[in-house]
C-alpha positions as CSV (number, residue, x, y, z in Angstrom):
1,X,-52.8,-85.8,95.0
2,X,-54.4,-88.2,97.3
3,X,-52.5,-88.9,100.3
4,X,-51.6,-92.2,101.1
5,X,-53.4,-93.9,103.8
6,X,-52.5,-96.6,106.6
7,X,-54.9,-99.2,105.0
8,X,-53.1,-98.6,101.6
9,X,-49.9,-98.4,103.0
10,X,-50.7,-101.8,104.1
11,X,-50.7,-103.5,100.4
12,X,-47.3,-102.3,99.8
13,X,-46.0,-105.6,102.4
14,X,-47.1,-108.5,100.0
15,X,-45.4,-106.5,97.2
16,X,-42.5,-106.4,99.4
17,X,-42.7,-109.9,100.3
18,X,-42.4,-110.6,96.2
19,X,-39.4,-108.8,95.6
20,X,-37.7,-109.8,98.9
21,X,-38.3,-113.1,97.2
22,X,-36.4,-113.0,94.2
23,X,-33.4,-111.4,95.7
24,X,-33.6,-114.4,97.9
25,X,-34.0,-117.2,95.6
26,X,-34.2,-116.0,92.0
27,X,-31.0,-113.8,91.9
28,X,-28.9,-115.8,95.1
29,X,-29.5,-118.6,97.0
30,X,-30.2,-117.8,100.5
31,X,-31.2,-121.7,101.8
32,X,-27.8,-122.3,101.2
33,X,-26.6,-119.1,103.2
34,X,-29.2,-120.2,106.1
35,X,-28.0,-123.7,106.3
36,X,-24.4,-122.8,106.7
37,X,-24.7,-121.1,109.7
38,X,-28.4,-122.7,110.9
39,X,-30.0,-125.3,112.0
40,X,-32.2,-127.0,109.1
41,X,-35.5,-126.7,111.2
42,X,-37.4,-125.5,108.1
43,X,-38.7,-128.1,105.4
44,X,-41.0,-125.6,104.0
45,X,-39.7,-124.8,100.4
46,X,-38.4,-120.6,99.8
47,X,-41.7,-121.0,97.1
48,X,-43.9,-122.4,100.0
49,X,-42.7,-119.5,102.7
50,X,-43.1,-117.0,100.0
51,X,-46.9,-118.1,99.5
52,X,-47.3,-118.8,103.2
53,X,-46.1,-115.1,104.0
54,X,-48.2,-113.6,101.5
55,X,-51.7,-115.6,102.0
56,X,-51.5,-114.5,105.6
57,X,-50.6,-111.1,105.1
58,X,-53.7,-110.6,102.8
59,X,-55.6,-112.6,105.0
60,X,-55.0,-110.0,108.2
61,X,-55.7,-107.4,105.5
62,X,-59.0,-108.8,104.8
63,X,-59.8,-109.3,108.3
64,X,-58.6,-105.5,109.2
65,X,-60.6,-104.2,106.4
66,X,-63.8,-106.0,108.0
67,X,-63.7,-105.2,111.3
68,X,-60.7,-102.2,111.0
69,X,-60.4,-101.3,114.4
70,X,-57.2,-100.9,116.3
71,X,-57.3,-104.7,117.7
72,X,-57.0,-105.6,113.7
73,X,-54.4,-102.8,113.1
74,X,-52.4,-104.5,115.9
75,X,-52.4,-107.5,114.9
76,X,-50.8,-106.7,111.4
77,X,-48.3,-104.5,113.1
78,X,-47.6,-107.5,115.0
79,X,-47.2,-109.6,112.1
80,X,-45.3,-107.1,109.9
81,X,-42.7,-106.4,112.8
82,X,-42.5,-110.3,112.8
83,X,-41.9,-111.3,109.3
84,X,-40.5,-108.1,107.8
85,X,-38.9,-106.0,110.3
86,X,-36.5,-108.6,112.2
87,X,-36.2,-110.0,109.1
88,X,-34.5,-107.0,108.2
89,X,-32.1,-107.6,111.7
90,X,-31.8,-111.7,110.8
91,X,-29.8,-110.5,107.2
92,X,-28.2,-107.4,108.8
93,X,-26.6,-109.5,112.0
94,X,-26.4,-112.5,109.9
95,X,-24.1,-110.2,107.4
96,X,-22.0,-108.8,110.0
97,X,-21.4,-112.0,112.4
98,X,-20.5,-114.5,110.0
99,X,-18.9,-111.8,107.8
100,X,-20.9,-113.4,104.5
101,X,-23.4,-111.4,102.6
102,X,-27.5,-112.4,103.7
103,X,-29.1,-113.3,100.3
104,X,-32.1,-110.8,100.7
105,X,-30.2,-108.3,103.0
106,X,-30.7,-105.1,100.0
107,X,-34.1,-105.7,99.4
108,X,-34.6,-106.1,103.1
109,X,-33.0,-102.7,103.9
110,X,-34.3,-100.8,100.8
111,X,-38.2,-102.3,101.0
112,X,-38.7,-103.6,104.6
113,X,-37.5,-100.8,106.2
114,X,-39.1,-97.7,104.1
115,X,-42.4,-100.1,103.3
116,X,-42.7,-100.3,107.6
117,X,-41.7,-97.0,108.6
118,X,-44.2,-95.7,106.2
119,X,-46.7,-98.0,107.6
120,X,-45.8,-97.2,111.5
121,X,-46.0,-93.8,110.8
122,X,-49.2,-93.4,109.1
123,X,-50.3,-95.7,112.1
124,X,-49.1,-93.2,114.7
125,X,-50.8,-90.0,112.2
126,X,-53.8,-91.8,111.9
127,X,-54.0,-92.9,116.0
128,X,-53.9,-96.3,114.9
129,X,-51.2,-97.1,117.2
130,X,-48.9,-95.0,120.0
131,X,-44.9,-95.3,120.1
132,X,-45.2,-97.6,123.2
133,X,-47.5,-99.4,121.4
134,X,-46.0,-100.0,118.8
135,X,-42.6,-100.7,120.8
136,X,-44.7,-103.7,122.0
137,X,-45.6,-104.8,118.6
138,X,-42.0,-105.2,117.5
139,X,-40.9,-106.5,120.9
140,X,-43.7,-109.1,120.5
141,X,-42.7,-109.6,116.7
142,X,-39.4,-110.3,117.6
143,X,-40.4,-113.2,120.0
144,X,-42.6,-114.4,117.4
145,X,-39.6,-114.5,114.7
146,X,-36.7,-115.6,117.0
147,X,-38.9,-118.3,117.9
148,X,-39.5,-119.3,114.3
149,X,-36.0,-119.4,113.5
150,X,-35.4,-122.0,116.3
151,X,-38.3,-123.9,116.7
152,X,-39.5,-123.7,112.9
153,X,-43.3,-123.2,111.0
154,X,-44.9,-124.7,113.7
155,X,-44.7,-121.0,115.8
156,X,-45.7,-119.7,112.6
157,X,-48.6,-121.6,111.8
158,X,-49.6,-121.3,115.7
159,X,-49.2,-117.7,116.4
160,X,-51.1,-116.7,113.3
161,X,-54.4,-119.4,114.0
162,X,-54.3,-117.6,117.7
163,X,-53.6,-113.8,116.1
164,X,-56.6,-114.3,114.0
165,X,-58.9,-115.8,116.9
166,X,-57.6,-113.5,118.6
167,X,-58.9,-110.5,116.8
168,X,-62.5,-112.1,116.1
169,X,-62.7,-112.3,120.2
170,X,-61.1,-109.0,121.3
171,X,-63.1,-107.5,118.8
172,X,-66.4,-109.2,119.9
173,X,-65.5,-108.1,123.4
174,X,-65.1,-104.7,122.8
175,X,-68.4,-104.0,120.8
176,X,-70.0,-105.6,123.8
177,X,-69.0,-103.4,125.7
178,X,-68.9,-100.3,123.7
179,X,-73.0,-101.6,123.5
180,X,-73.5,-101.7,127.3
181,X,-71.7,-98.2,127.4
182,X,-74.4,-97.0,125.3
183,X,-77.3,-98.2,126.5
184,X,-76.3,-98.1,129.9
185,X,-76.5,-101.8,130.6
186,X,-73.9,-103.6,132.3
187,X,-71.3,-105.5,129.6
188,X,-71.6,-109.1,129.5
């Protein structure tokens, strides 16, 4: 049997994503839970953060599998702590302090949390990522969604366009430098 690897573990997030989905807003109605206890700081339909969730994800998947390096890796850490992983703490909390069942808070704890484990840990076997590192990516993710849920899509939409940048010039950077190691010229 082939064992699974962290690139493939990867493509189990969008799948998650799907079924997150219709617990949220096929089987119960979790706008309504939201805007019970939150602010409405979100116009974006469930439909339109669904599709929004998943093109990025796949889009940081095709960027990892281009230049698939550890700055890539990172960066969909990053993301997957943001968007699945607190997400799994937003319906847990959410559950317990308002004493009202999360719409999404099974699929959250039986596909979020197996789906990223299984991802962090194939990270940590593969040297993708350390532990502190990885601390770092949820502590970062967690700014990232927090923010989100107050200040809306824009943080979204932003820290995404700046991840992705982001990746294009670390990753630039490094083989630069990796070159002037190598031939013995100074980096640029």
């Amino acid at each position: 049997m082939t064992r699974l690897s962290f690139n493939t573990a990867l493509l189990f997030a969008p799948l998650a994503y799907a079924l997150h989905h219709i617990e949220e807003n096929v089987v119960l109605d979790f706008r309504v839970w939201r805007l019970t206890y939150f602010a409405d700081n979100n116009a974006l339909t469930t439909e339109a953060v669904l599709s929004v969730l998943m093109a990025i994800t796949f889009v940081y998947l095709i960027i990892h599998a281009l230049v698939a390096n550890r700055i890539s890796a990172a960066f969909v850490l990053i993301f997957l702590m943001s968007s699945q992983v607190h997400n799994v703490l937003f319906h847990l909390v959410g559950s317990v302090v308002f004493w009202h069942y999360s719409p999404g808070l099974t699929t959250a704890l039986l596909l979020y949390v197996p789906v990223n484990f299984m991802i962090a840990r194939l990270a940590l076997k593969e040297g993708i990522a350390t532990w502190p590192q990885l601390v770092l990516y949820f502590l970062i993710g967690g700014a990232t969604f927090w923010a989100f849920e107050v200040f809306g899509p824009v943080v979204l939409f932003g820290g995404v366009l700046t991840g992705w940048v982001l990746i294009f010039v670390l990753t630039s950077w490094h083989s630069r430098k990796e070159q002037g190691k190598s031939s013995g010229a100074p980096a640029a």
